[in-house]
N, C-alpha and C positions, 0 to 999 in steps of 0.2 A: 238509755240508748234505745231508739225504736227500733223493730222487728225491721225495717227497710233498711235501717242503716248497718245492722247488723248484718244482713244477708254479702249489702256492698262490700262491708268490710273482711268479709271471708272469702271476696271472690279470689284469685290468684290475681295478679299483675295483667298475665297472658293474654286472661279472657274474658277482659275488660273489652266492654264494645261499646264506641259511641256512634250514636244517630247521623248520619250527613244530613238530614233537613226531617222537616215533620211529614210526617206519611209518605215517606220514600222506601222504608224499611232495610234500604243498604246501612249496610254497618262497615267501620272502616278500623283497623288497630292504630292507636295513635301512637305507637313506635315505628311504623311506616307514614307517619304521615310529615311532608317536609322534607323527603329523602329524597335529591334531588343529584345531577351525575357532577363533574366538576367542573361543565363550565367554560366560562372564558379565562381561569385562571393561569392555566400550564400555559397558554396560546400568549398571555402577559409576562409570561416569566421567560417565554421563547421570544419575545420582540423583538429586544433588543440583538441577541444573537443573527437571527434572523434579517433584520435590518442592515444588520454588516457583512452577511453574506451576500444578500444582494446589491449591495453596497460595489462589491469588493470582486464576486463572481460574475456579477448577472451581467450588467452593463459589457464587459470582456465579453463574453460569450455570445450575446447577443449584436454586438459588431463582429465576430469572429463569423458567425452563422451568415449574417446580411453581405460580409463580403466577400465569402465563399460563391455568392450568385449574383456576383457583381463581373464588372470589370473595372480592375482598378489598380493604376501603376502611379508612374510619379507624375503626371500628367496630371491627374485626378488627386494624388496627393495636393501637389499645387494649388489647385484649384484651375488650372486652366482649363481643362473639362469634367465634365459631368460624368461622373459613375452612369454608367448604362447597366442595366438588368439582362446578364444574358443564360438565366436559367441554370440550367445540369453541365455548361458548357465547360467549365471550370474542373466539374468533377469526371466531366468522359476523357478530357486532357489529361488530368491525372492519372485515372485507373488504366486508360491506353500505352501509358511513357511502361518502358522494360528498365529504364533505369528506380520508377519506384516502384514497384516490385520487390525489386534485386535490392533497396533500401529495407520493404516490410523484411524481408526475409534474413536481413542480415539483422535487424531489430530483435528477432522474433526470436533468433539462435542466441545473441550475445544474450538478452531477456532469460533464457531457458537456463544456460550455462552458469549467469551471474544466479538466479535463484536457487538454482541445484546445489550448487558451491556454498551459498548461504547457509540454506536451511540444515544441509550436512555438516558441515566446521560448525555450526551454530548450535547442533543439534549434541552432537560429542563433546562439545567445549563443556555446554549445561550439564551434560550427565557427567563428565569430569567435575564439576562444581560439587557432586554429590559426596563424591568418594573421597576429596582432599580435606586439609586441617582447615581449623576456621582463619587462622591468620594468612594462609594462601589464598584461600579464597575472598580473605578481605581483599589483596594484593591484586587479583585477578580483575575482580568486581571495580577496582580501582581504573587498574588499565584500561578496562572493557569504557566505563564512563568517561575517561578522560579522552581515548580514540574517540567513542561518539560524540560528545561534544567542542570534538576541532573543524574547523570550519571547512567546506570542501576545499576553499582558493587552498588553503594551505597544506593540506594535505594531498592534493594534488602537484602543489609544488614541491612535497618530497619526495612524492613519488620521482617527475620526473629527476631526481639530484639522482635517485638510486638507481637507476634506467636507462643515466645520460653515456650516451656513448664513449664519451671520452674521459668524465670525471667521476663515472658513477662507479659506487662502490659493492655493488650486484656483479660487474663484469671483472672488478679487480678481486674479489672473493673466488669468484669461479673461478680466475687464471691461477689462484693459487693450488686448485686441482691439479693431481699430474697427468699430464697430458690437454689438459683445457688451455686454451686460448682464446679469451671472449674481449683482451684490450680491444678496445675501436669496434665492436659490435653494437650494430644501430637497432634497436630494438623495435623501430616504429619504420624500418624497412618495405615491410611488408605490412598487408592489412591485419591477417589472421594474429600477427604476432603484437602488431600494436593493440589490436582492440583485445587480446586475451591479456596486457598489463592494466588497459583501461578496465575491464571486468576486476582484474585484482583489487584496483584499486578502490570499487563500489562493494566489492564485498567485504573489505578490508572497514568501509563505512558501515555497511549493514549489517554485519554479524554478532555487533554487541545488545543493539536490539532487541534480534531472537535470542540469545544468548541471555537477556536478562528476563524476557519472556518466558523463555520454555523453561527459564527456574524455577517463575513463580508459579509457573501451571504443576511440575514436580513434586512442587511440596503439597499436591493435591491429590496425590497418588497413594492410594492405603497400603501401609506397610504389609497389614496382613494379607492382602491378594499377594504380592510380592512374595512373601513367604510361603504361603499354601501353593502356590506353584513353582516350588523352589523346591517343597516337600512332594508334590508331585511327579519331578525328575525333571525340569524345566531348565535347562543353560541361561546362562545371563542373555544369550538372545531372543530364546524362548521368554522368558518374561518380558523382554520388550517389546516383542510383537505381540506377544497374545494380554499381557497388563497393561504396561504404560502406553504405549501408541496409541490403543483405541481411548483410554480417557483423554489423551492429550489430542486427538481429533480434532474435534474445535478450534482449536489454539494453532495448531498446524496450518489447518485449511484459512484461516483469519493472516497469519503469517503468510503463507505463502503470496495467497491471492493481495497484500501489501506490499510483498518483492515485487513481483511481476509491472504493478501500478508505476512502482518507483524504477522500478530498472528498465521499463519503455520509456520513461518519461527522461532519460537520462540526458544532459545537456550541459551542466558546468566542466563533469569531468572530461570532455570529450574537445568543448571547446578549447579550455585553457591547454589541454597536455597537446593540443596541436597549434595552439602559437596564436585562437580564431580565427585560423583556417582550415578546419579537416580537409581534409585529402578529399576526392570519391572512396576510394574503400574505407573509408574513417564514415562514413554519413552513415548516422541513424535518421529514426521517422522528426526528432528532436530538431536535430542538425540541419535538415535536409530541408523543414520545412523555414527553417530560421534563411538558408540561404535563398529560397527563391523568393521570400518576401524583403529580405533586405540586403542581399546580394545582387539578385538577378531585378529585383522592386519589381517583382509579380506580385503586389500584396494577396491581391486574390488567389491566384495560384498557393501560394503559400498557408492562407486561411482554409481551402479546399483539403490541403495535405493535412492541417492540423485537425478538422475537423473530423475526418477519418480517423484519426490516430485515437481520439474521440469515442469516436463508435467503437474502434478497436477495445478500448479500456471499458467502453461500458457492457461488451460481451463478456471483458472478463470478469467484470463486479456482477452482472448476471448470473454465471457461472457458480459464483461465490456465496450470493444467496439460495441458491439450489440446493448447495451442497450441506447449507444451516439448516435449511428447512427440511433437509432428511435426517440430518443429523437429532433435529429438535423433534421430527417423527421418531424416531427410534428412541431414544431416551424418553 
């Protein structure tokens, strides 16, 4: 073996240098060379997804937006005339009327109340999941999937059975209180009283959800912090607030900001328990916009309303990434 080959072969791997060309004297490592980022690969493996998104989203949203700055009734459905272009006109009608308003705000309280209700019943049920035997909580876990996976028509339909004034068995239960009298009590008399059965009934949907969410976040919660502030003189509420809460953060703020989405967007349970005709004091931003587009055939008007409810939602998915991005600071 000659003296050159011998030196090569005692170099290490490392610091090994080869030449990029003759008389350049740049030296490159050939374990960097070829390292290259990834590509058109992920953007190929997202096509398809992607392709049925805009498939399925864009094309709707994109007539949604176009007719919002239209003018467009059944006239123009028809085809008898032409959609005219009339600007913001659509949207100062809207944001002007006192009756949608008086709609956002009654959206915005059912939305708050139905979430609150949620994430608490959701929130107690999981931490009961912890402390019961395992064959109850098979039992539970059971229930919990078999309510979330019944369809809204139907479940809506038993609501109203349990609700109905004259046959329902909510106001035959109560009469049998003493002193109660609820035979022939109409529950959907009033606004406040029909939309707080219709919130039962969306959380009655939603709480298996969180319920089976904030379990799986639970079992991510270290025994031993549990205990060390157990030992430190902490009450079972004291460990909640100051151990579990803050790691389930995430999971919360991702849950809640899901309620919200869903419990504005609310629309099957509202039409069907009112017959597909809410009242006024029945209308949500859902409802409200469904009637002036296909009730009153203000299509425009109505794309106006929905596309606001729009922006609505996207202040709150705003909102949502704010609160990840602190969250993902701090951790």
């Amino acid at each position: 073996m000659s003296a050159a080959q011998t030196t090569t072969a005692d170099l290490p791997p490392a610091r090994q240098r080869t030449s990029t060309g003759p008389g350049t004297g740049k030296t490159s490592a050939p374990g960097r060379r070829g390292r290259k980022g990834p590509g058109a690969t992920p953007w190929l493996l997202l096509a398809p997804c992607l392709l049925i998104i805009v498939l399925v989203m864009g094309y709707p949203l994109f007539r949604l937006v176009s007719l919002s700055f239209q003018s467009f009734g059944k006239s123009e459905l028809w085809g008898f005339k032409d959609a005219q272009f009339v600007g913001l006109d659509n949207f100062t009608k809207v944001l002007g009327d006192g009756v949608f308003w008086s709609v956002v705000l009654r959206t915005l309280v059912f939305a708050a109340g139905a979430v609150i209700l949620t994430m608490v019943i959701g929130m107690l049920v999981a931490l009961l999941l912890q402390k019961v035997s395992g064959w109850v909580k098979a039992l539970i876990s059971i229930a919990l999937v078999a309510s979330w996976g019944m369809p809204i028509i139907v479940a809506t339909a038993i609501f109203k059975w349990i609700f109905d004034a004259d046959y329902g068995v909510l106001n035959y239960l109560m009469s049998r209180l003493p002193g109660v009298d609820m035979i022939g009590h109409n529950w959907f008399a009033s606004g406040p009283q029909g939309l707080a059965v219709i919130m039962l009934l969306v959380v009655w949907g939603a709480v298996p959800f969180v319920v089976i969410t904030l379990s799986a976040g639970l079992t991510q919660v270290p025994q031993e912090l549990e205990e060390a502030a157990r030992l430190d003189g902490a009450g079972a509420w004291g460990v909640f607030r100051h151990v579990t809460l803050p790691i389930l953060k995430p999971v919360i703020v991702m849950l809640t900001t899901l309620s919200v989405i869903w419990d504005m967007g609310v629309f099957p349970q509202v039409f069907v328990m009112r017959n597909g005709n809410p009242e006024a004091e029945f209308q949500l931003l859902t409802t409200y916009s469904y009637k002036q587009a296909f009730v009153v055939n203000d299509y425009s008007g109505g794309s106006a309303i929905a596309l606001v409810t729009v922006l609505l939602l996207l202040g709150v998915v705003a909102v949502y990434m704010r609160q990840m991005l602190k969250i993902g600071e701090v951790e």
